[in-house]
Jmol script that loads the backbone (N, CA, C; Angstrom):
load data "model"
ATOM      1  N   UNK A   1     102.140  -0.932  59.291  1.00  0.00           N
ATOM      2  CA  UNK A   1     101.419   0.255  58.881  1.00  0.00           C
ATOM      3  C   UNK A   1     101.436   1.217  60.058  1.00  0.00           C
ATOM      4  N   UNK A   2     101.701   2.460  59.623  1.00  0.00           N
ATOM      5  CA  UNK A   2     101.867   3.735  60.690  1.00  0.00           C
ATOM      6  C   UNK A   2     100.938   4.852  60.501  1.00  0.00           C
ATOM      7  N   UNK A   3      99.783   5.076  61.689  1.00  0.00           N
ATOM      8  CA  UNK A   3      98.776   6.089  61.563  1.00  0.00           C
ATOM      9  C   UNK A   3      99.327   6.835  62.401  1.00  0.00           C
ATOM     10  N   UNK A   4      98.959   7.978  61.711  1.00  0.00           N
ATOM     11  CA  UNK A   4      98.926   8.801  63.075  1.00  0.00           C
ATOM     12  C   UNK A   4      97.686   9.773  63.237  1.00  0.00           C
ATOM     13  N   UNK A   5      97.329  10.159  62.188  1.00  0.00           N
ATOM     14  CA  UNK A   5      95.732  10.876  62.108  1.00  0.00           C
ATOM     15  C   UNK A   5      94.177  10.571  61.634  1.00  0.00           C
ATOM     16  N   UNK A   6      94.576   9.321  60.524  1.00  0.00           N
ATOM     17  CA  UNK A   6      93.844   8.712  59.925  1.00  0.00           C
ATOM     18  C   UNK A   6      94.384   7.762  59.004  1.00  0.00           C
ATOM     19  N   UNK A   7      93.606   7.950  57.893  1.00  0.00           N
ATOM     20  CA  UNK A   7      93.818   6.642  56.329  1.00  0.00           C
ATOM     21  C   UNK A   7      94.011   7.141  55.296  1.00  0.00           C
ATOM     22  N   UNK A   8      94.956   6.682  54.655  1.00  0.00           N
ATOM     23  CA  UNK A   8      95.365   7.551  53.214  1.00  0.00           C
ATOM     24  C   UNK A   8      96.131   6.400  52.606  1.00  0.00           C
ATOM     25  N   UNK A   9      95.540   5.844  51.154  1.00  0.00           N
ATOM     26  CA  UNK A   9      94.330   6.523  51.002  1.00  0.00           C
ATOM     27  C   UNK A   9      93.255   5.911  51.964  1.00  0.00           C
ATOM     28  N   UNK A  10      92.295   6.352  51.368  1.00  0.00           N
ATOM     29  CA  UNK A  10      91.067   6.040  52.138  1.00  0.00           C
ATOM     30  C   UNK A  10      89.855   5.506  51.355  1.00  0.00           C
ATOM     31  N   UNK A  11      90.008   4.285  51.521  1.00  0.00           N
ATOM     32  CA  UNK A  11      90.063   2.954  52.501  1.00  0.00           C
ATOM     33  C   UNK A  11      91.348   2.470  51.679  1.00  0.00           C
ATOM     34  N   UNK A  12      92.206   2.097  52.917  1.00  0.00           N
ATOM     35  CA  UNK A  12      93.408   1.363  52.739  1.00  0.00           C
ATOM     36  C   UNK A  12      93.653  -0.081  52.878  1.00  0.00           C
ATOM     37  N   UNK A  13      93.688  -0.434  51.273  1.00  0.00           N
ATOM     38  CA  UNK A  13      93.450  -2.084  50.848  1.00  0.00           C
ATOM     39  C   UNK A  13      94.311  -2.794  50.939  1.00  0.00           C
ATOM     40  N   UNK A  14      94.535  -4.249  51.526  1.00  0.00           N
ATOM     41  CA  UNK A  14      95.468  -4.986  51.494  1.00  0.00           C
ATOM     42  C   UNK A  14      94.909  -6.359  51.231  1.00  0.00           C
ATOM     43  N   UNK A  15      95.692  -7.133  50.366  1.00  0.00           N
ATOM     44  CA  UNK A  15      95.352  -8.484  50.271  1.00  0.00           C
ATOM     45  C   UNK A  15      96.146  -9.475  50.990  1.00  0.00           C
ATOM     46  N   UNK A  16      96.312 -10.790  51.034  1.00  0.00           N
ATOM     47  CA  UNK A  16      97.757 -11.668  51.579  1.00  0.00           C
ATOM     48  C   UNK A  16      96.558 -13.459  51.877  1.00  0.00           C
ATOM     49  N   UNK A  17      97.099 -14.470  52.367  1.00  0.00           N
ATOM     50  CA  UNK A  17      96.679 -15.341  52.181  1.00  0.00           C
ATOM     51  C   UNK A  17      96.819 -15.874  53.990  1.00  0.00           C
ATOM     52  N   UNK A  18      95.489 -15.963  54.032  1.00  0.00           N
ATOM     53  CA  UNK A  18      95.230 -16.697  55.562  1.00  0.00           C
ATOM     54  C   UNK A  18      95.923 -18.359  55.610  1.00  0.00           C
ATOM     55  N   UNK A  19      96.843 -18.610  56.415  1.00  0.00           N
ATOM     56  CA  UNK A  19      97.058 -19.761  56.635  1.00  0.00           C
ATOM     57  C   UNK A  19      97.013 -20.259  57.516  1.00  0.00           C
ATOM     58  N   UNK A  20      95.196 -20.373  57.502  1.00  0.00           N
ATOM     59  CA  UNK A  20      94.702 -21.551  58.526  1.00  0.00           C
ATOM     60  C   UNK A  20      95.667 -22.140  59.609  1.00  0.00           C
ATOM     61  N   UNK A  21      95.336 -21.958  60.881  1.00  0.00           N
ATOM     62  CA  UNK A  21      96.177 -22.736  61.658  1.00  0.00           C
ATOM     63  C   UNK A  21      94.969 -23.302  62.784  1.00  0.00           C
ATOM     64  N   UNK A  22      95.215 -23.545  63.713  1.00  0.00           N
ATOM     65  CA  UNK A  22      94.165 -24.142  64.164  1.00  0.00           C
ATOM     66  C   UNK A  22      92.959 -23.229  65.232  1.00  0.00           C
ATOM     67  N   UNK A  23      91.542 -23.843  65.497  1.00  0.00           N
ATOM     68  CA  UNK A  23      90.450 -23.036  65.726  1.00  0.00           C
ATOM     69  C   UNK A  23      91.111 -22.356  66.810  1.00  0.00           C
ATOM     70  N   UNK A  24      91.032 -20.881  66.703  1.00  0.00           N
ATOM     71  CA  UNK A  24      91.735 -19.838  68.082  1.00  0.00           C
ATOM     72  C   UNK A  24      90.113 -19.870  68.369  1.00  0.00           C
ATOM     73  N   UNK A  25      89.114 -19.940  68.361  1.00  0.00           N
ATOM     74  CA  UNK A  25      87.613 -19.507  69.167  1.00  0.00           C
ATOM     75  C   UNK A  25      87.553 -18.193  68.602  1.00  0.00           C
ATOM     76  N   UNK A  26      87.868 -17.885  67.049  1.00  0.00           N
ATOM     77  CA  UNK A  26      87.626 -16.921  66.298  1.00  0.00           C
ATOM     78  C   UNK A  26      88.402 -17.438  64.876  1.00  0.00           C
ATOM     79  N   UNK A  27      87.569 -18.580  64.556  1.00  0.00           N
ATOM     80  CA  UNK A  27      87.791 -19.538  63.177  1.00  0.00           C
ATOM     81  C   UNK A  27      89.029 -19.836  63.529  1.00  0.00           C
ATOM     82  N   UNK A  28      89.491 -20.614  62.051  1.00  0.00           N
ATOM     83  CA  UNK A  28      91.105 -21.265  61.735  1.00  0.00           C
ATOM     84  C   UNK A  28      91.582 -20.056  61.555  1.00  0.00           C
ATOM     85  N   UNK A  29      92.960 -19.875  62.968  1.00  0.00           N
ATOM     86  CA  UNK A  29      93.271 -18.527  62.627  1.00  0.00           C
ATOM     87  C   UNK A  29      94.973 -19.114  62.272  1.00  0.00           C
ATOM     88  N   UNK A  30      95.554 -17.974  61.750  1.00  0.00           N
ATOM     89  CA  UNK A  30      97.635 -18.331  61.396  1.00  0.00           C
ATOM     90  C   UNK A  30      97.859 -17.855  62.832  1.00  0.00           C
ATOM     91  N   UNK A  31      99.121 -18.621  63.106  1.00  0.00           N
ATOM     92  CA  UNK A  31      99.635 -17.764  64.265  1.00  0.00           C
ATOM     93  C   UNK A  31     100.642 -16.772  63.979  1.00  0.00           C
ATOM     94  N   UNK A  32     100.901 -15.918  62.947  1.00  0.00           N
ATOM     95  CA  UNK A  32     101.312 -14.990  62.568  1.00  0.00           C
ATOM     96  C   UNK A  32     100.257 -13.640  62.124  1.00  0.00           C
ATOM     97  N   UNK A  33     100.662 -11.909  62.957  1.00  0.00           N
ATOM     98  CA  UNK A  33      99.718 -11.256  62.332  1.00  0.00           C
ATOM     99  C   UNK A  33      99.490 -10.985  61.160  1.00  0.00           C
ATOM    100  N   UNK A  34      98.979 -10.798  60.233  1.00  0.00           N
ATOM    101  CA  UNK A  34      98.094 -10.421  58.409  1.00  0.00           C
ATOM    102  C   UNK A  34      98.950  -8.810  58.405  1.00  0.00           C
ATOM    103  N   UNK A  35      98.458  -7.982  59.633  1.00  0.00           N
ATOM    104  CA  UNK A  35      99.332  -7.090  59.326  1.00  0.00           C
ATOM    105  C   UNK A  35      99.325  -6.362  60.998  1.00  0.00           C
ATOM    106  N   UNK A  36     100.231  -5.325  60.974  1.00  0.00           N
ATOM    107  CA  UNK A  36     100.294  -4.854  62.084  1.00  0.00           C
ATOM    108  C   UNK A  36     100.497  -3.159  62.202  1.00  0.00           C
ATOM    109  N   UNK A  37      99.481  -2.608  62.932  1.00  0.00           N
ATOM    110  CA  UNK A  37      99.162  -1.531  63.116  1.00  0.00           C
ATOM    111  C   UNK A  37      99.081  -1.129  63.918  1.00  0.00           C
ATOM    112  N   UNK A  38     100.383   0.384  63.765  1.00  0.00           N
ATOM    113  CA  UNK A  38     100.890   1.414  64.644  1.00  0.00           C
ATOM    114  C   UNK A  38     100.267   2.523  64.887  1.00  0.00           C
ATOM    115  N   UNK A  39      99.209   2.919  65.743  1.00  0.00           N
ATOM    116  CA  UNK A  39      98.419   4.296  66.205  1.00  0.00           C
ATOM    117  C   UNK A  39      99.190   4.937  66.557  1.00  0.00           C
ATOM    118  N   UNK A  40     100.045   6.450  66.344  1.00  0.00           N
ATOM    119  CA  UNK A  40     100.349   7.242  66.774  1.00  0.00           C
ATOM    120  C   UNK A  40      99.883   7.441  68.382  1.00  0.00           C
ATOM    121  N   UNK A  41      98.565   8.198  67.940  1.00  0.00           N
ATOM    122  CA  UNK A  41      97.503   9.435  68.850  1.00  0.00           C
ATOM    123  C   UNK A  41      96.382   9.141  68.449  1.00  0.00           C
ATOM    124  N   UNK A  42      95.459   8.573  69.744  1.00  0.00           N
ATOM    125  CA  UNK A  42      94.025   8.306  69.782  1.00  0.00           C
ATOM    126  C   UNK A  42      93.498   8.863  68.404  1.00  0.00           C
ATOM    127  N   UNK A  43      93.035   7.850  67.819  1.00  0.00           N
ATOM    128  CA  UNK A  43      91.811   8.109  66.575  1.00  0.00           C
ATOM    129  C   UNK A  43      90.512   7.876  67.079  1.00  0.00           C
ATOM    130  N   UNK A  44      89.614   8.687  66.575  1.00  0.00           N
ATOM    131  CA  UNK A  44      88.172   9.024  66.776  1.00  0.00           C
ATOM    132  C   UNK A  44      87.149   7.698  66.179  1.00  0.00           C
ATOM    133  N   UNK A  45      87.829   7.502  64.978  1.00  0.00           N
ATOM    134  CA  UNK A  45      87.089   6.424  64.473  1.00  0.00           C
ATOM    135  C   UNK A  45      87.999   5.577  63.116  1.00  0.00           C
ATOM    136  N   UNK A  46      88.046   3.838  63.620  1.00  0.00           N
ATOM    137  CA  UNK A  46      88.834   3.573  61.969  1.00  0.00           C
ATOM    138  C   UNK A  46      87.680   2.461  61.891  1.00  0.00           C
ATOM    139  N   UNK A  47      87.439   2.014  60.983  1.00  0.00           N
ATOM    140  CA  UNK A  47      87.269   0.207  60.549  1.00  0.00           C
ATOM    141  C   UNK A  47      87.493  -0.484  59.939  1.00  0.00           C
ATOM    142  N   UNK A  48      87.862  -1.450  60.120  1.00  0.00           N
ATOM    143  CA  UNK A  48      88.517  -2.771  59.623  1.00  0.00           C
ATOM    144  C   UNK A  48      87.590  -3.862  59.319  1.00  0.00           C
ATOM    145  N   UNK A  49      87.928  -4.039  58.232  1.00  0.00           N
ATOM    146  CA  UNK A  49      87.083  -5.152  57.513  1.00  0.00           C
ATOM    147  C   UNK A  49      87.651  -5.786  56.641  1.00  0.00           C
ATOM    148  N   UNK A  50      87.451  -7.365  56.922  1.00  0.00           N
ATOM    149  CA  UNK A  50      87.917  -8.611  56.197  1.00  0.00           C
ATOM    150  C   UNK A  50      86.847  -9.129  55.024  1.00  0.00           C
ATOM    151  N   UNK A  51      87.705  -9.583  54.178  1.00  0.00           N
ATOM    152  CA  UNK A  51      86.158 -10.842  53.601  1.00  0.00           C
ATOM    153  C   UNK A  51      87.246 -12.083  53.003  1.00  0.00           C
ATOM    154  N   UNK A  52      86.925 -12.554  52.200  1.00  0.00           N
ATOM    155  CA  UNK A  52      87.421 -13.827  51.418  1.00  0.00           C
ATOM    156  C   UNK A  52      87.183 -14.219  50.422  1.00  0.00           C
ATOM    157  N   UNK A  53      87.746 -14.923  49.635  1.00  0.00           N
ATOM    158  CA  UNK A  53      87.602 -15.212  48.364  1.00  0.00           C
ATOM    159  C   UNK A  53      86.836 -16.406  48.394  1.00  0.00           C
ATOM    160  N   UNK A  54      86.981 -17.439  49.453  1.00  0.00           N
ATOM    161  CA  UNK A  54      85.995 -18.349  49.715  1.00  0.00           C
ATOM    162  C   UNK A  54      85.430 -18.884  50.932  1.00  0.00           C
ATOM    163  N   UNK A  55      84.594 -19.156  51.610  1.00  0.00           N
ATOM    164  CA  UNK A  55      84.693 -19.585  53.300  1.00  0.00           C
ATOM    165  C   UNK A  55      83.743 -18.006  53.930  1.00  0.00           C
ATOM    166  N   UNK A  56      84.271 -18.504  54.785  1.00  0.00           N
ATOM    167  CA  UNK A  56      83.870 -17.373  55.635  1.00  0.00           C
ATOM    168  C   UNK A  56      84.979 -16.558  56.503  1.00  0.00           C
ATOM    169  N   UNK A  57      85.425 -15.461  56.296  1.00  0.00           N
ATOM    170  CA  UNK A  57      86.238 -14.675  56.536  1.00  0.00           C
ATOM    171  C   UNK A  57      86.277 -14.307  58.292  1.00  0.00           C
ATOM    172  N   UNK A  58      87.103 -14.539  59.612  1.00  0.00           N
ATOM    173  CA  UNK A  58      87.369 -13.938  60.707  1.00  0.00           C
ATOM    174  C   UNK A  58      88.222 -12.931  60.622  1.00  0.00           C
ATOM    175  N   UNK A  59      88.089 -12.013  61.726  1.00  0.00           N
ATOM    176  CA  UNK A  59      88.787 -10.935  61.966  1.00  0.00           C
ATOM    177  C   UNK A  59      89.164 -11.001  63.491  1.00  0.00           C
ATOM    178  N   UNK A  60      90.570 -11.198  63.927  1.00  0.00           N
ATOM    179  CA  UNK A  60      91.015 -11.013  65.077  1.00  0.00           C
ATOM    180  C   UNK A  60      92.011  -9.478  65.323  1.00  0.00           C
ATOM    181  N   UNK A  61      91.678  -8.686  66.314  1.00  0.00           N
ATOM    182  CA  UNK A  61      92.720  -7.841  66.652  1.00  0.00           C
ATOM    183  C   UNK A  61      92.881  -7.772  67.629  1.00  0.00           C
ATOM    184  N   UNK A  62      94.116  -7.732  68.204  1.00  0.00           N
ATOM    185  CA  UNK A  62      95.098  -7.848  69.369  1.00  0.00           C
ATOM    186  C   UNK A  62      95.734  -6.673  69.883  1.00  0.00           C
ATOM    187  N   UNK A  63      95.357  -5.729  70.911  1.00  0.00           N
ATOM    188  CA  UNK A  63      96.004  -4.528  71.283  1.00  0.00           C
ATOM    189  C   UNK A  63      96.011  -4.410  72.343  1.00  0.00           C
ATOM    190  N   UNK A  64      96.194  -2.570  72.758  1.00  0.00           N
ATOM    191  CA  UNK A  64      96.523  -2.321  74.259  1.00  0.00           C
ATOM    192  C   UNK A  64      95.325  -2.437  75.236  1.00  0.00           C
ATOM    193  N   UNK A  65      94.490  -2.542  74.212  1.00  0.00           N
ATOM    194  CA  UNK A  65      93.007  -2.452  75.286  1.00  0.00           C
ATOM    195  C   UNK A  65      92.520  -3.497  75.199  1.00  0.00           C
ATOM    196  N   UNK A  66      92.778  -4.533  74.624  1.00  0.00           N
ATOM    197  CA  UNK A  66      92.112  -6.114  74.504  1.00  0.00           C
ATOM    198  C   UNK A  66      92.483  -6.523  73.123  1.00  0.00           C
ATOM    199  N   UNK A  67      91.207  -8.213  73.364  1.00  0.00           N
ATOM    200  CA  UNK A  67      91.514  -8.728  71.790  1.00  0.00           C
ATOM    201  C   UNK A  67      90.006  -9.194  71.518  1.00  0.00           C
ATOM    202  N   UNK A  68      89.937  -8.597  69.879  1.00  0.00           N
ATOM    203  CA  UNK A  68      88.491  -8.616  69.875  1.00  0.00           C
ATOM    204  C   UNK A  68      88.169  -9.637  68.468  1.00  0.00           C
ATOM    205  N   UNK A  69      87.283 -10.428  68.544  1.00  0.00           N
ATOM    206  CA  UNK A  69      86.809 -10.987  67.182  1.00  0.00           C
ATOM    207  C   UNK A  69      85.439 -10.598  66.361  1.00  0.00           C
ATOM    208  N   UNK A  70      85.610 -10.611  65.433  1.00  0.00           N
ATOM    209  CA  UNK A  70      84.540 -10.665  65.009  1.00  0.00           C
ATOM    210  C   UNK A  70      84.209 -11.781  63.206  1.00  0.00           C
ATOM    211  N   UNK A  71      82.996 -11.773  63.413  1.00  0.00           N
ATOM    212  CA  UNK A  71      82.204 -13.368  62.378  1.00  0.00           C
ATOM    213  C   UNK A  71      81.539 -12.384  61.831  1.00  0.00           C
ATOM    214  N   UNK A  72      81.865 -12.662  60.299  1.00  0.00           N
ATOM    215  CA  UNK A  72      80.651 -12.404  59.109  1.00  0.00           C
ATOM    216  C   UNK A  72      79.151 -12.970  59.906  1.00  0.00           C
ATOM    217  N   UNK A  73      78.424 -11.423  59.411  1.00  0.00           N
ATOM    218  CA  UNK A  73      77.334 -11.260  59.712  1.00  0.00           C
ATOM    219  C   UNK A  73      75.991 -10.263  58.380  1.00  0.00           C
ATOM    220  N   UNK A  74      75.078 -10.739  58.945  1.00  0.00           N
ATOM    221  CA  UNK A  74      74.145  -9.835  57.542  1.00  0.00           C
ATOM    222  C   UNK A  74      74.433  -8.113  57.887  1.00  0.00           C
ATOM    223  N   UNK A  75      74.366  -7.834  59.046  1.00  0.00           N
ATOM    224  CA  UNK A  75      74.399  -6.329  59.733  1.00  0.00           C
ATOM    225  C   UNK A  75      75.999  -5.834  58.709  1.00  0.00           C
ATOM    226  N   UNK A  76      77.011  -6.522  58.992  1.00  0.00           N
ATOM    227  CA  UNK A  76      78.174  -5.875  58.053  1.00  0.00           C
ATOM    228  C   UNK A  76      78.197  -6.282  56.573  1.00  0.00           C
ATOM    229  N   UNK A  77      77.061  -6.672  55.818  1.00  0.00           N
ATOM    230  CA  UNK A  77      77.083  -7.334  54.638  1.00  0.00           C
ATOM    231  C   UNK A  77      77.964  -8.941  54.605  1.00  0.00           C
ATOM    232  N   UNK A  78      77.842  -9.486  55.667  1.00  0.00           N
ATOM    233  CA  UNK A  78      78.417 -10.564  55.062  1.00  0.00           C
ATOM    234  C   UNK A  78      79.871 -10.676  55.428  1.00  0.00           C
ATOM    235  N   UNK A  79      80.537  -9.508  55.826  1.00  0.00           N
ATOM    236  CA  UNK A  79      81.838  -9.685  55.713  1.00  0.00           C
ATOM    237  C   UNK A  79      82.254  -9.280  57.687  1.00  0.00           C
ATOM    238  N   UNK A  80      82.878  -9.339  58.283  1.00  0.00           N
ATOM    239  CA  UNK A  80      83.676  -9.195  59.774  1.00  0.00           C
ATOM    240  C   UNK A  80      83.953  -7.913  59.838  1.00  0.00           C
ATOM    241  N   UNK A  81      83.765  -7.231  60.724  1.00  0.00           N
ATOM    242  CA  UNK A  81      83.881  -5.702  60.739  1.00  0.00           C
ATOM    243  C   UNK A  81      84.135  -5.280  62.412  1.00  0.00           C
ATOM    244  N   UNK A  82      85.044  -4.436  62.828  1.00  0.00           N
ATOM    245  CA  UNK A  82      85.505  -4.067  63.973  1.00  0.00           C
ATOM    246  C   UNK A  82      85.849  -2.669  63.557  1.00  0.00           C
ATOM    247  N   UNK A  83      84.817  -1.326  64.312  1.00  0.00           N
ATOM    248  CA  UNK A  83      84.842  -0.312  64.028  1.00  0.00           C
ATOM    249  C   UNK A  83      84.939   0.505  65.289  1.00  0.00           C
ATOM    250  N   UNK A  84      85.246   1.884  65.566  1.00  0.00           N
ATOM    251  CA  UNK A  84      85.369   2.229  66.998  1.00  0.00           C
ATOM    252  C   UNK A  84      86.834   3.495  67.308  1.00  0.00           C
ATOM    253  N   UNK A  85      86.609   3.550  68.065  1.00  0.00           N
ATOM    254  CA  UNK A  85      87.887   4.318  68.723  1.00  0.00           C
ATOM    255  C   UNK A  85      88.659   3.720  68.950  1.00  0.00           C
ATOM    256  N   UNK A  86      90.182   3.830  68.597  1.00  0.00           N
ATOM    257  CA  UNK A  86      91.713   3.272  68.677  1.00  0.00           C
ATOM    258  C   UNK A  86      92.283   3.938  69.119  1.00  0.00           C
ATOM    259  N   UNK A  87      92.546   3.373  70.790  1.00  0.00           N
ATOM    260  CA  UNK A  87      93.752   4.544  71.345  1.00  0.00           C
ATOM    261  C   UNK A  87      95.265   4.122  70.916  1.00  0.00           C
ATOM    262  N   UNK A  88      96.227   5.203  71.421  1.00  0.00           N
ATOM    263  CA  UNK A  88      97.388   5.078  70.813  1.00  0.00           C
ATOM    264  C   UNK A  88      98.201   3.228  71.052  1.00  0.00           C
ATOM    265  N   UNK A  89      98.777   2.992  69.952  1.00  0.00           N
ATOM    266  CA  UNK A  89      99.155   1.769  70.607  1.00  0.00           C
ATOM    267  C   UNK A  89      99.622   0.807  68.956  1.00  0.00           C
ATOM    268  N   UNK A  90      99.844  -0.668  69.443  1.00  0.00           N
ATOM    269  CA  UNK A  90     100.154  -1.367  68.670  1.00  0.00           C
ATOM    270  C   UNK A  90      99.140  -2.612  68.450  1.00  0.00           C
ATOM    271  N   UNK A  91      98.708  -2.585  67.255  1.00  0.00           N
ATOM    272  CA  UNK A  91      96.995  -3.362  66.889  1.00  0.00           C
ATOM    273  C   UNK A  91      97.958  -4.644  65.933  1.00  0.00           C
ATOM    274  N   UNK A  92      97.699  -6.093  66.796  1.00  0.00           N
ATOM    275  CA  UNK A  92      97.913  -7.527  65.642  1.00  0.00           C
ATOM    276  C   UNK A  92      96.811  -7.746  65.206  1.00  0.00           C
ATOM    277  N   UNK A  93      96.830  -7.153  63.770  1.00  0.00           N
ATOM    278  CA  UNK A  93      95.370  -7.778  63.235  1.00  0.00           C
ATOM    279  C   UNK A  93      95.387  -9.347  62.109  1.00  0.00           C
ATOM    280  N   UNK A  94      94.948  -9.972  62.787  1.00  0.00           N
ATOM    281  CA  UNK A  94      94.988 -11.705  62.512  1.00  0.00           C
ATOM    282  C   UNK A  94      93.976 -11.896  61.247  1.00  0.00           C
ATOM    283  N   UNK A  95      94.104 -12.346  60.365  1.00  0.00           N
ATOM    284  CA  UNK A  95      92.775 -12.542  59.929  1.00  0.00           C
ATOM    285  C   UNK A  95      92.523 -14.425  59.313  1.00  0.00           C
ATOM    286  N   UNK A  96      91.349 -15.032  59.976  1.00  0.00           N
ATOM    287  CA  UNK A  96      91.468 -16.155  59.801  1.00  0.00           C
ATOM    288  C   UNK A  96      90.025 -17.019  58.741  1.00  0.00           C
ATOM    289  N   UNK A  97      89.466 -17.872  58.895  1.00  0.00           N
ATOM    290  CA  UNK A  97      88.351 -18.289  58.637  1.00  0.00           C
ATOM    291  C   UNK A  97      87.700 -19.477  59.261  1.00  0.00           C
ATOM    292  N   UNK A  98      86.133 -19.482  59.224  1.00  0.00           N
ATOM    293  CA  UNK A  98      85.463 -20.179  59.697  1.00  0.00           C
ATOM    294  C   UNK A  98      85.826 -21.850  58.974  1.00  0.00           C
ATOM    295  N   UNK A  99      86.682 -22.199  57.834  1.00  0.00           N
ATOM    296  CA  UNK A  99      86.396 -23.417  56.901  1.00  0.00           C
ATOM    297  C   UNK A  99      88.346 -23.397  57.013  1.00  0.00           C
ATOM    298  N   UNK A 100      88.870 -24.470  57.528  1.00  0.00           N
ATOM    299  CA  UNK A 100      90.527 -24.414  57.411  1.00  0.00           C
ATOM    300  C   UNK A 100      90.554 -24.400  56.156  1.00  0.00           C
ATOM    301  N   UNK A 101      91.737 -24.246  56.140  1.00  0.00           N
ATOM    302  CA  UNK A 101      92.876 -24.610  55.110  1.00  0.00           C
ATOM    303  C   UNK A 101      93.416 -22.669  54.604  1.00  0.00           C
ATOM    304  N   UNK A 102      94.085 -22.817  53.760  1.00  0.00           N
ATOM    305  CA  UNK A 102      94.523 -21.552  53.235  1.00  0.00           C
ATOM    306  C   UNK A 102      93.829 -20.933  51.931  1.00  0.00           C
ATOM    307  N   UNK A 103      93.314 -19.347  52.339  1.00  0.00           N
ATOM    308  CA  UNK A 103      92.533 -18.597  51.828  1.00  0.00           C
ATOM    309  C   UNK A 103      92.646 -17.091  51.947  1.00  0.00           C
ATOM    310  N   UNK A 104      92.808 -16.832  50.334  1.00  0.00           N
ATOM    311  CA  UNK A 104      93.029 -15.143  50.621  1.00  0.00           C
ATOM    312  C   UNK A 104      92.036 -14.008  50.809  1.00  0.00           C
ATOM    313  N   UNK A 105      92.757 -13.383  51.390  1.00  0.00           N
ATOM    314  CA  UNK A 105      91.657 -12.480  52.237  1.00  0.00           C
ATOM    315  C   UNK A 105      91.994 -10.668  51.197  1.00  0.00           C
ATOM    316  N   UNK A 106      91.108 -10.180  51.617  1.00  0.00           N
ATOM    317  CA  UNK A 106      90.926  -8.324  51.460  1.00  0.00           C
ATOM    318  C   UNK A 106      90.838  -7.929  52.720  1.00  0.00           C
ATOM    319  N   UNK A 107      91.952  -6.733  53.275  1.00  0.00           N
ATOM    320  CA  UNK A 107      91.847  -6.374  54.283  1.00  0.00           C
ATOM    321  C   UNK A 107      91.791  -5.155  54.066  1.00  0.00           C
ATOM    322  N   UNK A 108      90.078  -4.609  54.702  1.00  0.00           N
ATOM    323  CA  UNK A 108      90.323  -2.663  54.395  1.00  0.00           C
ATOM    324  C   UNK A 108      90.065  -1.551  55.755  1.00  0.00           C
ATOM    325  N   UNK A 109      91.219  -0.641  56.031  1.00  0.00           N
ATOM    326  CA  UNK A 109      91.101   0.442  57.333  1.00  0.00           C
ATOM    327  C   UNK A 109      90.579   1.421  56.268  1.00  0.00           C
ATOM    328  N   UNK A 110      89.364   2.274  57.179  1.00  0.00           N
ATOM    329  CA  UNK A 110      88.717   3.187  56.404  1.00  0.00           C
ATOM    330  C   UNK A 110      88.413   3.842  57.785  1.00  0.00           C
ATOM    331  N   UNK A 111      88.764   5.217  57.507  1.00  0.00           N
ATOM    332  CA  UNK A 111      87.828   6.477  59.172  1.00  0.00           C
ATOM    333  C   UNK A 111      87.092   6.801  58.440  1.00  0.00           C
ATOM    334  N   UNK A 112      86.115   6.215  57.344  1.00  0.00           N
ATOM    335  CA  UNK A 112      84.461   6.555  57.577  1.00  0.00           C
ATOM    336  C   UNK A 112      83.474   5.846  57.810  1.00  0.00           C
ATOM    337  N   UNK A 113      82.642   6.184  58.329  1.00  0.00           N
ATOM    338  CA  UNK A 113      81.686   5.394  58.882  1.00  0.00           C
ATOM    339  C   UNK A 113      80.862   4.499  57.441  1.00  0.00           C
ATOM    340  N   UNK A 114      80.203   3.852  57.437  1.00  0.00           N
ATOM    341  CA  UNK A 114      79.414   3.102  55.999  1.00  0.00           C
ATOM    342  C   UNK A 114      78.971   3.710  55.647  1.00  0.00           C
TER     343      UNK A 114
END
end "model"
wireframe off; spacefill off
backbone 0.3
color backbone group
């Protein structure tokens, strides 16, 4: 996926199937990325959010400025959420779960805030 200003549409949905691989210290994650995302030019604001069809849904992303996780929580409804400023660069976004085995996920980039 290639941004360069924002999301279109907006919120941009993707599904695909987590295959559990073993605990990365951000659930059973695959060692392959879910998807991978190209920033042009610094964005102001995107977020990314996982959930699952069963389990509990992780969210790993991997970029120029670090790698960040995040765990379903009540504050994001339940579901993993990583929101913020994205400078230019190349984002592996992993998405895994707290319960192994293989489980499909909803993956949505949205630049609005909740």
């Amino acid at each position: 996926i290639q941004l360069a200003s924002g999301v279109q549409p907006d919120p941009l949905l993707m599904q695909g199937k987590s295959a559990g691989g073993p605990d990365a210290g951000c659930g059973y994650m695959p060692t392959a990325a879910a998807q991978v995302v190209e920033i042009a030019s610094q964005i102001p604001y995107l977020r990314f959010t996982a959930s699952s069809d069963r389990g509990e849904a992780t969210l790993l992303i991997e970029g120029p400025t670090g790698k960040f996780c995040a765990f379903a929580d009540s504050y994001t409804g339940e579901n993993p959420e990583i929101s913020g400023m994205w400078a230019a660069g190349t984002y592996s976004i992993f998405i895994g779960n707290r319960q192994p085995g293989e489980h499909t996920y909803n993956l949505s980039i949205s630049a609005q805030p909740q």
